[in-house]
C-alpha positions as CSV (number, residue, x, y, z in Angstrom):
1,X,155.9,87.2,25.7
2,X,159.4,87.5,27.8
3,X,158.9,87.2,31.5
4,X,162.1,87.7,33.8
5,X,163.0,84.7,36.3
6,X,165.8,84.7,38.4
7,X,167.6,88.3,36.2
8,X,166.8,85.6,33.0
9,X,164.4,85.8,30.2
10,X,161.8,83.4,29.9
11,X,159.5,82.8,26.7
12,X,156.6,81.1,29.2
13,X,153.3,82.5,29.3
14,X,152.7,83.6,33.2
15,X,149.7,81.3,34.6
16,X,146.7,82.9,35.6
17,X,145.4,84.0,38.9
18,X,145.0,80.6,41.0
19,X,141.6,82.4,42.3
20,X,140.2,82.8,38.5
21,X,141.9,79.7,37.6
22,X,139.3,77.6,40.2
23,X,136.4,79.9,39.4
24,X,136.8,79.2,35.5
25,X,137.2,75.7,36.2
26,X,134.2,75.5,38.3
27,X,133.8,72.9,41.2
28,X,134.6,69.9,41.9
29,X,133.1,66.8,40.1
30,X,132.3,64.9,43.3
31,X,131.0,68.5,45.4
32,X,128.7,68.7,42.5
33,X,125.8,67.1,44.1
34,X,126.1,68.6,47.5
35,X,126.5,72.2,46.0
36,X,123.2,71.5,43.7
37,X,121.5,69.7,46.5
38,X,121.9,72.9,48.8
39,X,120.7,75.5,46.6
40,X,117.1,73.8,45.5
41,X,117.1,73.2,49.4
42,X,117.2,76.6,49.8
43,X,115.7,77.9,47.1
44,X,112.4,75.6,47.8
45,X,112.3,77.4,51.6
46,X,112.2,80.9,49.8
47,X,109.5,79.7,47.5
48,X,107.3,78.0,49.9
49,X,107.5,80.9,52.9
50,X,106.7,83.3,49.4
51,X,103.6,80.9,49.0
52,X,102.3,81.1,52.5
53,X,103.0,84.4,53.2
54,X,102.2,87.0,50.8
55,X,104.0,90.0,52.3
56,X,107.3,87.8,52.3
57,X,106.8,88.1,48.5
58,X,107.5,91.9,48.1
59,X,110.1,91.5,50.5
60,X,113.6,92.1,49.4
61,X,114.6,88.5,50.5
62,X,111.8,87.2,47.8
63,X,113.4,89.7,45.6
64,X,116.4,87.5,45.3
65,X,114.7,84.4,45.2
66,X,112.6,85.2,42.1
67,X,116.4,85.9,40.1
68,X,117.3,81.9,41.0
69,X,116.5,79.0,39.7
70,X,113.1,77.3,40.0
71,X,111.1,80.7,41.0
72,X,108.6,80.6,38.4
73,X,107.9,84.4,38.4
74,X,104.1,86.2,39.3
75,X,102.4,82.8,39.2
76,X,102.9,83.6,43.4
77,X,101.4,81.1,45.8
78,X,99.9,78.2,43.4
79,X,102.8,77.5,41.6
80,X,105.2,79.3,44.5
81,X,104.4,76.2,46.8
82,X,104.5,73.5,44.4
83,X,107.9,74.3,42.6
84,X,109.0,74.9,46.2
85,X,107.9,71.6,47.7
86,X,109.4,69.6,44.4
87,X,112.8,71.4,45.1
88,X,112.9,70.2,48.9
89,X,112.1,66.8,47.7
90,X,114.6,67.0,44.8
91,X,117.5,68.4,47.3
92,X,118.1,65.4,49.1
93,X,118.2,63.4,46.2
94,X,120.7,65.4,44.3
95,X,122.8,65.4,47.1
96,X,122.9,61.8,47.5
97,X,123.7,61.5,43.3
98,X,120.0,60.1,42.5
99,X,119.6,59.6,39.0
100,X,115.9,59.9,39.0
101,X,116.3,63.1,41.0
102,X,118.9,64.4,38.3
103,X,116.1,63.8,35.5
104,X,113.6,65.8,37.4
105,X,115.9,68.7,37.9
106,X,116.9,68.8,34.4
107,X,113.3,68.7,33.3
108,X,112.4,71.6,36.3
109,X,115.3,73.9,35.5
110,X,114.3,74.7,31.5
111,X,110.9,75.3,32.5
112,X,111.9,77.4,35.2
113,X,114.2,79.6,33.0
114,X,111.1,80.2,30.3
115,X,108.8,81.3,33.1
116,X,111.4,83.6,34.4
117,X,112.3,85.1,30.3
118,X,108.3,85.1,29.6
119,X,106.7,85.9,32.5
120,X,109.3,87.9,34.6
121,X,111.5,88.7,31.4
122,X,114.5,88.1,34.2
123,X,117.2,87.5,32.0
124,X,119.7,87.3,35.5
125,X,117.0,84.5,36.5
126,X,117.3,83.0,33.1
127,X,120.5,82.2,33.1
128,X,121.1,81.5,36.8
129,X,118.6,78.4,35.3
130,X,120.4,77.5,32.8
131,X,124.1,77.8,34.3
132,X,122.6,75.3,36.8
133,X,121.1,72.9,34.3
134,X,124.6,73.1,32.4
135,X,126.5,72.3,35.1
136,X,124.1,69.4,36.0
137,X,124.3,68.0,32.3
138,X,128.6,68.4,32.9
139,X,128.8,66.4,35.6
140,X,125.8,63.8,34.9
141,X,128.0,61.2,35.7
142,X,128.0,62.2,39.0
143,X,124.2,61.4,39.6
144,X,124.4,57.5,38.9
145,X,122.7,56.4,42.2
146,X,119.9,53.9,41.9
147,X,116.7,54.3,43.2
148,X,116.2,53.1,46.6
149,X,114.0,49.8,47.6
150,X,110.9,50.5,48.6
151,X,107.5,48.3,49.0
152,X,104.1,49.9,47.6
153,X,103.0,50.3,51.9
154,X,105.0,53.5,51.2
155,X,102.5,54.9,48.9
156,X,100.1,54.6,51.9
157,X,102.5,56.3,54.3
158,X,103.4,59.1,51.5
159,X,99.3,59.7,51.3
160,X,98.7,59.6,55.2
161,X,101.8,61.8,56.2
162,X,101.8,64.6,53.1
163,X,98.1,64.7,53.7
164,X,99.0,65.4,57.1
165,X,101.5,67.7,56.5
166,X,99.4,69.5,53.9
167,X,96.3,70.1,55.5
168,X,98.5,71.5,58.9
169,X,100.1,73.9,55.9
170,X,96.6,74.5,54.4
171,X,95.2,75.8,57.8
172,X,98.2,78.2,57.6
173,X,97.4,79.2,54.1
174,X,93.6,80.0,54.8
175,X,94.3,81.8,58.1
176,X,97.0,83.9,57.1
177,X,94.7,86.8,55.0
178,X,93.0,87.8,58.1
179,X,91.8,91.1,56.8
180,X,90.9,89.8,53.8
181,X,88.4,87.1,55.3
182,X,84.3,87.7,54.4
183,X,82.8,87.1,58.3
184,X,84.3,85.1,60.7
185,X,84.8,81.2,60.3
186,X,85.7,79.3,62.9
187,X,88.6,76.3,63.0
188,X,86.2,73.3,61.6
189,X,85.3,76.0,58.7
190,X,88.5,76.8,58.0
191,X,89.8,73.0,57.6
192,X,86.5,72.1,55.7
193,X,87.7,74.9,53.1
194,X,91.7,73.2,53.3
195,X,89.4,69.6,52.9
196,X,87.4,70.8,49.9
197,X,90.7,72.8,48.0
198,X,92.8,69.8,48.6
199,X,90.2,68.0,45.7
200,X,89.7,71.5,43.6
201,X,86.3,72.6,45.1
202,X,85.2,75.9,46.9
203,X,84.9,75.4,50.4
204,X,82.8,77.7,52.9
205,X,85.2,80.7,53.8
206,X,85.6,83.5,51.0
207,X,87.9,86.1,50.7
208,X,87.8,89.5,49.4
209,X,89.8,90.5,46.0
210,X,92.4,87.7,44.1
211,X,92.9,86.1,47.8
212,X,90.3,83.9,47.0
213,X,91.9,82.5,44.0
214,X,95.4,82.4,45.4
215,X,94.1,80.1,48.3
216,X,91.8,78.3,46.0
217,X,94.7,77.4,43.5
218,X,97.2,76.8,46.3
219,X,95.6,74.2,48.1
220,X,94.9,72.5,45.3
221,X,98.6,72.6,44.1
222,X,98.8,70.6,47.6
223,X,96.4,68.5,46.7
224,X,97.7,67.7,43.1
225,X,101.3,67.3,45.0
226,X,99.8,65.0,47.2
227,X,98.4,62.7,44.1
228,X,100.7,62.5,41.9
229,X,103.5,61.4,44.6
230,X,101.2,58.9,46.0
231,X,100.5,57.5,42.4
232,X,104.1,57.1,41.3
233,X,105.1,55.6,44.7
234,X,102.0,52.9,44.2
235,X,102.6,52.6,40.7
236,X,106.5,52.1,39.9
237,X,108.2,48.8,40.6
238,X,108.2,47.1,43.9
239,X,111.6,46.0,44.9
240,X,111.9,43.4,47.6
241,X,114.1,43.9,51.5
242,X,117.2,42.8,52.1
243,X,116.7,38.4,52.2
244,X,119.3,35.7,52.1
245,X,118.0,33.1,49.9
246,X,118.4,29.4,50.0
247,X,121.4,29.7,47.9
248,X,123.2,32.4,49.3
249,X,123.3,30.8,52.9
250,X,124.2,27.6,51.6
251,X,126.8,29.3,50.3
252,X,128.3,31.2,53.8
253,X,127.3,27.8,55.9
254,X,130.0,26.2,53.5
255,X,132.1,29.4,54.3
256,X,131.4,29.2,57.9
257,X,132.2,25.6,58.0
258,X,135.9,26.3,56.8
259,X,136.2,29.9,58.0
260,X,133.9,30.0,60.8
261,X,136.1,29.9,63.9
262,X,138.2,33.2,63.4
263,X,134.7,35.7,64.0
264,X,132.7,35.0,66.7
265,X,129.6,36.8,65.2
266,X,130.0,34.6,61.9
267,X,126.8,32.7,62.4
268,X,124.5,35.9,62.2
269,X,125.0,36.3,59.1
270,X,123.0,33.6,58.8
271,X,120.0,36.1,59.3
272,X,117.3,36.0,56.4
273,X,116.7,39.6,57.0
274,X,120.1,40.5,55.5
275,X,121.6,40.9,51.7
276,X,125.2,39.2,51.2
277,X,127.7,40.3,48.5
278,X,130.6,37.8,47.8
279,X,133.8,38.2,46.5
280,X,134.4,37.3,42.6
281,X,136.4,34.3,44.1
282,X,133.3,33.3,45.5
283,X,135.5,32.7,49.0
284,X,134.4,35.7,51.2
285,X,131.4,37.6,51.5
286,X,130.1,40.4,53.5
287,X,126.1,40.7,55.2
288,X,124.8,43.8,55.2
289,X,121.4,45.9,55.4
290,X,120.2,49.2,54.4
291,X,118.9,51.5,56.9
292,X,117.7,55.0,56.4
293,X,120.5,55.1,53.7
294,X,123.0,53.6,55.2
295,X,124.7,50.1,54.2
296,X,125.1,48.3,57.4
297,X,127.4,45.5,57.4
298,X,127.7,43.3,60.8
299,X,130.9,41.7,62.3
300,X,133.8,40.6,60.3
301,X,133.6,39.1,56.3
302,X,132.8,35.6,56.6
303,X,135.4,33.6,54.8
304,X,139.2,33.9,53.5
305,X,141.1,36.7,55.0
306,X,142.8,36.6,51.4
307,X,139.7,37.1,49.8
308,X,138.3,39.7,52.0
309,X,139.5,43.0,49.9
310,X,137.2,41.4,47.0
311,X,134.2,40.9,49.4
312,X,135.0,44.7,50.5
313,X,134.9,46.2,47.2
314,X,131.6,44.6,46.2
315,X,130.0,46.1,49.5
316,X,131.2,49.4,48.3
317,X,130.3,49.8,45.1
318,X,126.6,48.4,46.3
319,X,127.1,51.8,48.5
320,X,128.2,53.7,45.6
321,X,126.3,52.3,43.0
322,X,122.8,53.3,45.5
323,X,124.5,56.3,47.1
324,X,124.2,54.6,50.3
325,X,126.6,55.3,53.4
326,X,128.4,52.4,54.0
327,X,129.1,51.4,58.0
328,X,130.2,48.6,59.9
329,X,129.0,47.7,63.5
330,X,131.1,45.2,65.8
331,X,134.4,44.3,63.6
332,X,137.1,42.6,65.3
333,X,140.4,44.3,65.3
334,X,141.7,42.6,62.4
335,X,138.8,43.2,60.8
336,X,138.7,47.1,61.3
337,X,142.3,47.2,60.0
338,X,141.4,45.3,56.9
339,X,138.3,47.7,56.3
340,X,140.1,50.6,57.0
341,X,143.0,49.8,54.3
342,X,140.9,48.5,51.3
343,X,138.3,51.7,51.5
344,X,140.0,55.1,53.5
345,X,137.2,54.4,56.2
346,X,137.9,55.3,59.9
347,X,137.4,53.2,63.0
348,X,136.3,54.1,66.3
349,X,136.4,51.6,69.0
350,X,132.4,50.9,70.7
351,X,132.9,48.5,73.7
352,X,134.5,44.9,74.2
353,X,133.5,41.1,73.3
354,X,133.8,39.3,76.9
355,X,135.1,36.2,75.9
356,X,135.0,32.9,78.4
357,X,137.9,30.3,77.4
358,X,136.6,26.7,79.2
359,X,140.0,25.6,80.4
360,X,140.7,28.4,82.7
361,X,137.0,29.0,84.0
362,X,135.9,28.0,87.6
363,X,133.9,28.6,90.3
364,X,136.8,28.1,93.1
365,X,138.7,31.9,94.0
366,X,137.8,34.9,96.1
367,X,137.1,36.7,92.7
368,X,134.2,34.2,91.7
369,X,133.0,33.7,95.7
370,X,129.7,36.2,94.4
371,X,129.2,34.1,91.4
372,X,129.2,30.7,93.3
373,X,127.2,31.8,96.1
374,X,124.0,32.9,94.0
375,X,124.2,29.6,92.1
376,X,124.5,27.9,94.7
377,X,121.4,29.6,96.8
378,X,119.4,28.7,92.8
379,X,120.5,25.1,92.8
380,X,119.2,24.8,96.4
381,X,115.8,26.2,95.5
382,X,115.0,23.5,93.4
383,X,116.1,24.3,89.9
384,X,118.2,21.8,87.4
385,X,119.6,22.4,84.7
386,X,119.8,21.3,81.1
387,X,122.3,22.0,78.2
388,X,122.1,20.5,74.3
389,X,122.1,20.6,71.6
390,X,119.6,21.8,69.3
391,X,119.4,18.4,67.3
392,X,118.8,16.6,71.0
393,X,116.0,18.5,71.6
394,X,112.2,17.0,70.2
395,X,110.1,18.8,68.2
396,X,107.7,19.7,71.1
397,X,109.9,21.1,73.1
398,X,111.6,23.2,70.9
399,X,108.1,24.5,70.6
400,X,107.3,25.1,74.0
401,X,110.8,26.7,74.1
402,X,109.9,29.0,71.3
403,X,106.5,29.9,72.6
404,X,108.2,30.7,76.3
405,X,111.2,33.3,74.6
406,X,108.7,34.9,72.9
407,X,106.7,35.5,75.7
408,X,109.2,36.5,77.8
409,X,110.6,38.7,75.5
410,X,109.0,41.7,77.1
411,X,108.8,44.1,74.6
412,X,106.7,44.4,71.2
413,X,109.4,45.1,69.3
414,X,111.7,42.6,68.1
415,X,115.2,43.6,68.9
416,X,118.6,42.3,66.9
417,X,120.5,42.5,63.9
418,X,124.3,42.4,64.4
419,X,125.0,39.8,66.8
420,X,121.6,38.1,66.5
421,X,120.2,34.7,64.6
422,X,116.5,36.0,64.7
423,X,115.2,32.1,65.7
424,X,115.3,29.2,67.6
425,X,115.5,25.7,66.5
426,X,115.4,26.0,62.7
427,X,116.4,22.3,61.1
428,X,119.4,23.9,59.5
429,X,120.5,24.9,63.0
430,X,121.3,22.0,64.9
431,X,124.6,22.7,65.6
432,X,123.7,25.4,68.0
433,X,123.0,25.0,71.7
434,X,120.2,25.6,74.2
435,X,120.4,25.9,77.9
436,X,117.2,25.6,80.0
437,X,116.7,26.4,84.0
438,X,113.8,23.7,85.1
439,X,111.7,23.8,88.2
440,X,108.1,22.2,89.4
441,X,105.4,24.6,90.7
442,X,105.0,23.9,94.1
443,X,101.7,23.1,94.0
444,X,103.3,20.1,90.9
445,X,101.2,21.8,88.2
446,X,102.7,22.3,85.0
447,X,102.8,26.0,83.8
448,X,102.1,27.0,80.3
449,X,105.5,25.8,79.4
450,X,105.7,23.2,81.6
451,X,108.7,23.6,84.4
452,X,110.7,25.4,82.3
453,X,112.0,29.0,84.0
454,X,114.3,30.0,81.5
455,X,116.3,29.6,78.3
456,X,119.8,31.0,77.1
457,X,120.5,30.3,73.0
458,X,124.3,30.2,71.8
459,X,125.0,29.8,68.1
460,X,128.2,27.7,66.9
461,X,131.8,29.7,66.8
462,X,133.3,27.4,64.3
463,X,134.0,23.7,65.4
464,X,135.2,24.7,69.2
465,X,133.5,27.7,70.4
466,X,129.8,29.2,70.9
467,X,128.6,32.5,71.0
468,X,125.6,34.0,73.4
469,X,122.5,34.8,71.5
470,X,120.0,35.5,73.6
471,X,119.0,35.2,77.3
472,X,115.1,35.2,78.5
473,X,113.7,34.0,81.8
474,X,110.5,33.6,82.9
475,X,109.9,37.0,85.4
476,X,108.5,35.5,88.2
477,X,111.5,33.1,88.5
478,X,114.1,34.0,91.3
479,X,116.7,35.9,89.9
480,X,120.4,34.9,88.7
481,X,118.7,32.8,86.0
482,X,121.5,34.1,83.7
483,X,124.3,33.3,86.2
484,X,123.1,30.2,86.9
485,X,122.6,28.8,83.0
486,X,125.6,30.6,81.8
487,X,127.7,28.7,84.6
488,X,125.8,25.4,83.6
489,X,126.8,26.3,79.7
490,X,130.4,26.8,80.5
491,X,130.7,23.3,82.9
492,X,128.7,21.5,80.1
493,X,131.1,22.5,76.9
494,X,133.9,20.2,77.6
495,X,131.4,17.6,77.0
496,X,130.3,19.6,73.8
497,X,133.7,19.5,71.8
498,X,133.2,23.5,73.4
499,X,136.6,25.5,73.9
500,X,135.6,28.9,74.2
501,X,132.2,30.8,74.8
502,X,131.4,34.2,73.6
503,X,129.0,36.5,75.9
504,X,127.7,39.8,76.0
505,X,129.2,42.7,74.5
506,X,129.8,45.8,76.8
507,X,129.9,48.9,75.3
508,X,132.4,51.5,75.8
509,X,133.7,48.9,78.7
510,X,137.3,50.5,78.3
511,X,136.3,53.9,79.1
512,X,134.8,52.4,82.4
513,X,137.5,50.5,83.4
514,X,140.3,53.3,83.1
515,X,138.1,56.1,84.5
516,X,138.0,54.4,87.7
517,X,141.4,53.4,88.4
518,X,143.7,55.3,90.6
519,X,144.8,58.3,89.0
520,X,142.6,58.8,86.2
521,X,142.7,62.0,84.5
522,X,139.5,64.6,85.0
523,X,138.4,64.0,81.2
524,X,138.3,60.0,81.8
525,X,136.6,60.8,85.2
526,X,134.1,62.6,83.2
527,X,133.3,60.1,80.7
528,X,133.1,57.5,83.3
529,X,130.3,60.0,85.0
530,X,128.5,60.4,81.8
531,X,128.3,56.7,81.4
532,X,127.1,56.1,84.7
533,X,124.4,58.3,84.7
534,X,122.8,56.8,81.9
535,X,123.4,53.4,82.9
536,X,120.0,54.8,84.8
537,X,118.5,54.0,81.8
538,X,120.7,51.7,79.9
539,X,122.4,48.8,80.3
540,X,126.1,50.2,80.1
541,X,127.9,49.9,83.4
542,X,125.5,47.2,84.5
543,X,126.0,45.2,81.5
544,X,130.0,45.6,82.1
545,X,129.8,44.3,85.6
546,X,127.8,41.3,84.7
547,X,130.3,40.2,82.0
548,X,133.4,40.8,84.7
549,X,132.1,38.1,87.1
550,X,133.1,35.4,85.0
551,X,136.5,36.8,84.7
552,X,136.4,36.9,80.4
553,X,139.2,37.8,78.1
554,X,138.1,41.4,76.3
555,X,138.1,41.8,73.1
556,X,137.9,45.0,71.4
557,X,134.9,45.4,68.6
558,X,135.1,48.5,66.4
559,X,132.3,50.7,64.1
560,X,134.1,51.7,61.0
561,X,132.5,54.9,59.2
562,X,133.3,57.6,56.6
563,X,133.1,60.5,57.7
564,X,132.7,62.0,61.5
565,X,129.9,63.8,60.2
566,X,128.1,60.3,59.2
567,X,128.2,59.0,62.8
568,X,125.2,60.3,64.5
569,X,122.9,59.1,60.7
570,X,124.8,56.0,61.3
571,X,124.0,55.8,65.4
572,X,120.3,56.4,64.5
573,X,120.6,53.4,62.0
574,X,121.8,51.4,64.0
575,X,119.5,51.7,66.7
576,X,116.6,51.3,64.2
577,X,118.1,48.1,63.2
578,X,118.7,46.6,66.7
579,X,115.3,46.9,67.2
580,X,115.9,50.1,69.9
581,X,114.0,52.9,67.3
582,X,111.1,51.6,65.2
583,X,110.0,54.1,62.3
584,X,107.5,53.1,60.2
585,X,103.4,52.0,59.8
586,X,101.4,50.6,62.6
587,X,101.2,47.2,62.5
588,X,98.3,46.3,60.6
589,X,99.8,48.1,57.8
590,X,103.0,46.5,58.0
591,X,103.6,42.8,56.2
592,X,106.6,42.2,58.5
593,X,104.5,42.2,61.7
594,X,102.5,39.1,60.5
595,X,105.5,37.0,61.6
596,X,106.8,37.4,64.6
597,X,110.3,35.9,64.9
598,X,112.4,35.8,68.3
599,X,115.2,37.9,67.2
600,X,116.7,39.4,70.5
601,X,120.1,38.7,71.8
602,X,122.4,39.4,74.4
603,X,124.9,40.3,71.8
604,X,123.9,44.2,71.7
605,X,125.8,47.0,70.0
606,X,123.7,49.7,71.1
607,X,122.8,50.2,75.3
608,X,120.0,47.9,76.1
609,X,117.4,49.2,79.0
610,X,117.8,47.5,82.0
611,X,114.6,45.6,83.1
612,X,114.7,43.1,86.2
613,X,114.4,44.4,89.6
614,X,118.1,43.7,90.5
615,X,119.2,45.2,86.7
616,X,120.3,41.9,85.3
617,X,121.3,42.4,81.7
618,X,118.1,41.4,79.9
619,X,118.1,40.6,75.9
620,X,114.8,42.0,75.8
C-alpha cells in the first residue's frame, strides 16, 4: 500500500487511529488496580442498595448493574448483599495491589459470570465478567502487595464493629416491606428478628408472600459474612508491630555514635516502637512505622550521607513490596533534597527546628529583659535547680522522676513518635540529660515526689549537642517552669561538653513571621489569621513565641510525600501516631495499654493543645 508524503510515494502502512490504538491496547499496567478497585467499589453499592431495597431492583439503574460483573442474577437480596459487601471489601484492596485481594477477585469473577450465563442467561454480563477477570490475570503482576500486619485483637474488633454495622443494616432490611408486615411489631421485635436471622433462625415478625424468605436469607447472608471474616482474621498468622530489636539498635547506636551529630532527631530512632531498614552497606538506615497504610519514616537517615540512597531504596520497596504510602515527617533540608532525588517524592516545608547555640546565648540585652525577669521572680521563690546526666542520677530518683512525668503528663494518651524517645532513664541511655526544678513545701513536707516541681528530658545530638524531649511540671507549681529549666540547661552545657541545644519545633513558624511584617501581602495576612485563630486551640503561634525568647537559629524541617492527593491520609497518620488521634480497642482489649511508657515530647510535628493557664507550650 502506497501512501503520498510530501508529493512522494511511500510503501509504509499508515498507523492506526491514536484513539483505537489506546483502546486496543487497553490501560495502563500501573492504573490497573485503581480502575478494577473502582468498579467492584461501585458495583458492590448497586448490589447492596438492590439488597435493601427491592423497588431499586426493577429500577433501570439495577438494570445496569445486573449486566456487570459480580451481580449474581434473580438470587436478589441474599446473595445481592453478600457479593455486594465482598466487593466493597475487595475494592480497596485491589486498589492498593493486594495479592490476597487479587485471589478473591479472580475466584468471585468466574462465578459471577456462570450465575449471570445460567441464571440470567446475560451473555453482555458474561463477558463484562470475564473481560475483567482477563484483564486481572494480564496484569497480575501488578497485585504483588503483601498482606498487612495485623494482631488477632482485630478479629474481636471485625466481630464487634460488622456486628454493629449489620444489625443497624438488618433493622433497615426488616423495616423496609412495610406493607408486607403480618401486625405491627414494634423496635425490640424487629431487632429480636435481625438477632435471631443473623444465626439462621425465625424470629417473631412475619411477612406476607417470598418477603419472608428474602429477609430470612439476607440477614443470615450478614450473619454468615460476619463469621467467616471474623474466623479468617482469628485464624491466619499473627504478625508482630513495628519493634527495634536488640540487634538492630545496637546497630544505629554504632551509627549514631559516628554519624549522630549532623540530625538533631537521630536519637529517636532509638524508639522500640519503630521498624528500621538499612542500607546493603550496612552504613545508613531509615526508622519508620506503618500507620493506616502509610510508611512513616521520622527525621533524616541515620548514618553516611553516601550511604543514604541505599537506606532510601530499602524503605521504598518495603512501601512497594506492602503497597504502603510512604511519607516522611520532620527532614532537614538536606535531607528533603536527598529524598526527593533518589524516589520523585515532593517536599512541603511544616514549621522550623529553634535551635540554641551555647556560645552566643545570654540573659543580658533588651530582647531577653522578659526572659530574665520571670527567672529571676522563680529563683526568688525558692526553687533550685539541677541539671545531669542521666548516669549521675541514682536509681531511686530516676524512679521518682519517672513516676512524677507520668503523672504530670495530663492526658491518657501517650503522645510522640517523631521527635520523641518514649522513656526516661533506660541503662542504655546514660548519655542523655535531665533537668529538675526543686522546691520544699512550705509546711517542709515532702510531696509524693519529694521537692521536685518539674523535669525537662534532652536526648544526646551527637558528641556536642542535645535535643529537647520532653517538658512536664508539676501544675500547681508557679509558672515559667520551662523558662526557668531551659535557661538552667543552656548555662549548665558548657560544663557538659554541650555546644548546641535543640528545642521545640514550631510549626508553619515562617508563615507567621512574614504575615506580620510590614507590608505583607493579603494572602500571607490571611494565612497568618487562619493560624491565629486556631492557635485558640493549638499550640501554633503560642508555641512560636515561646521558642523566639531565647533568640534560636531556625531551621527549616520538611514532610516529603507522593502525591498532593496523599497529604490529608498522611496528615491523619500522622496525628495518630503523635499520639493526637487514637483509633482502635478500649483499653482492656488492647495489649499495648498494659505498659504505659512516658513517650511525650516537646518535639511535636503536629499542633499540640495548649494547656497551662498562661498557654505555656506543654508536651502533654
Amino acid at each position: 500500500m502506497s501512501v503520498t508524503i510530501d508529493g512522494e510515494k511511500s510503501d509504509a502502512v499508515p498507523v492506526p487511529h491514536r484513539g483505537l490504538h489506546r483502546l486496543l491496547r487497553g490501560p495502563r499496567p500501573e492504573k490497573v488496580p485503581g480502575l478494577v478497585g473502582t468498579a467492584c467499589a461501585v458495583i458492590g453499592f448497586l448490589d447492596v442498595a438492590a439488597g435493601v431495597f427491592p423497588r431499586f431492583r426493577h429500577s433501570r439503574m439495577h438494570a445496569v448493574a445486573e449486566v456487570l460483573p459480580g451481580a449474581l442474577g434473580p438470587f436478589a437480596a441474599a446473595l445481592a448483599i453478600s457479593a455486594g459487601v465482598l466487593l466493597l471489601l475487595l475494592a480497596h484492596g485491589l486498589k492498593r495491589r493486594k495479592r490476597r485481594a487479587w485471589v478473591a477477585a479472580v475466584v468471585l469473577l468466574p462465578a459471577g459470570a456462570v450465575a449471570q450465563f445460567v441464571y440470567r442467561h446475560s451473555v453482555v454480563g458474561t463477558l463484562l465478567s470475564l473481560a475483567l477477570l482477563a484483564l486481572l490475570l494480564r496484569h497480575q503482576r501488578e497485585f504483588a502487595a503483601l498482606p498487612d500486619p495485623r494482631s488477632r485483637w482485630k478479629a474481636l474488633a471485625n466481630f464487634v464493629l460488622l456486628g454493629v454495622g449489620s444489625v443497624g443494616l438488618g433493622l433497615i432490611i426488616v423495616s423496609s416491606h412495610p406493607h408486607r408486615v403480618v401486625g405491627d411489631p414494634g423496635f425490640l421485635d424487629r431487632l429480636e428478628h435481625v438477632l435471631y436471622g443473623l444465626v439462621g433462625l425465625e424470629g417473631p415478625v412475619d411477612y406476607t408472600g417470598q418477603v419472608s424468605w428474602t429477609v430470612g436469607y439476607s440477614l443470615g447472608a450478614l450473619g454468615l459474612l460476619i463469621a467467616v471474616t471474623t474466623l479468617y482474621l482469628a485464624l491466619r498468622p499473627e504478625s508482630p508491630a513495628a519493634r527495634l530489636t536488640d540487634h538492630d539498635e545496637a546497630r544505629l547506636r554504632e551509627l549514631l555514635e559516628q554519624h549522630g551529630g549532623r540530625d538533631s532527631l537521630g536519637h529517636f530512632a532509638l524508639r522500640r516502637d519503630k521498624g528500621v531498614v538499612f542500607s546493603p552497606s550496612g552504613k545508613a538506615a531509615v526508622c519508620y512505622r506503618v500507620v493506616c497504610g502509610v510508611m512513616l519514616a521520622s527525621g533524616d537517615p541515620i548514618g553516611d550521607v553516601e550511604a543514604w540512597p541505599g537506606a532510601i531504596e530499602r524503605f521504598m520497596e518495603q512501601a512497594r513490596l506492602h503497597s504502603w504510602t510512604p511519607a516522611v515527617m520532620g527532614c532537614s533540608e538536606t535531607g528533603g533534597h536527598v529524598w526527593t532525588r533518589e524516589t520523585g517524592l515532593d517536599a512541603l516545608e511544616l514549621g522550623d527546628e529553634a535551635v540554641v547555640h551555647v556560645r552566643d546565648f545570654t540573659l543580658s540585652g533588651r530582647a531577653m529583659r522578659n526572659v530574665r525577669q520571670m527567672v529571676k521572680r522563680i529563683e526568688r521563690g525558692g526553687y533550685e535547680t539541677r541539671v545531669r546526666r542521666v548516669a549521675d542520677l541514682g536509681p531511686e530518683e530516676l524512679e521518682r522522676i519517672r513516676r512524677a512525668a507520668s503523672e504530670w503528663r495530663g492526658t491518657d494518651t501517650e503522645r510522640g513518635f517523631s521527635m520523641a524517645l518514649g522513656r526516661i532513664g533506660d541503662p542504655a541511655d546514660g548519655d542523655c540529660v535531665i533537668a529538675t526544678a526543686h522546691k520544699a513545701d512550705e509546711d517542709g513536707n515532702p510531696g509524693p515526689y519529694g521537692d521536685l516541681k518539674a523535669v525537662l528530658h534532652f536526648v544526646p545530638w551527637g558528641r556536642d549537642g542535645m535535643s529537647l524531649d520532653l517538658m512536664r511540671r508539676d501544675r500547681s507549681a508557679d509558672p515559667g517552669m520551662n523558662e526557668l529549666l531551659i535557661v538552667a540547661a543552656l548555662q549548665a552545657a558548657p560544663g557538659l561538653g554541650v555546644q548546641r541545644v535543640s528545642l521545640n519545633f514550631a510549626m508553619f513558624r515562617s508563615a507567621l513571621a512574614r504575615g506580620e511584617r510590614l507590608g505583607a501581602g493579603p494572602v500571607l495576612r490571611g494565612w497568618r489569621g487562619l493560624l491565629v485563630f486556631l492557635s485558640r486551640w493549638f499550640q501554633i503561634e503560642s508555641l512560636y513565641k515561646f521558642n523566639a525568647k531565647f533568640r534560636p537559629v531556625w531551621e527549616p524541617r520538611f514532610l516529603v510525600f507522593r502525591n498532593t492527593r496523599d497529604l490529608p491520609r498522611i496528615g491523619f497518620a500522622a496525628m495518630q501516631a503523635e499520639g493526637f488521634v487514637t483509633l482502635g480497642l478500649p483499653r482492656p482489649f488492647n495489649r499495648g495499654g498494659a505498659t504505659r511508657q512516658a513517650r511525650p515530647c516537646a518535639h511535636v510535628s503536629v499542633v499540640t493543645p495548649a494547656r497551662t493557664a498562661e498557654r505555656e507550650p506543654q508536651a502533654a
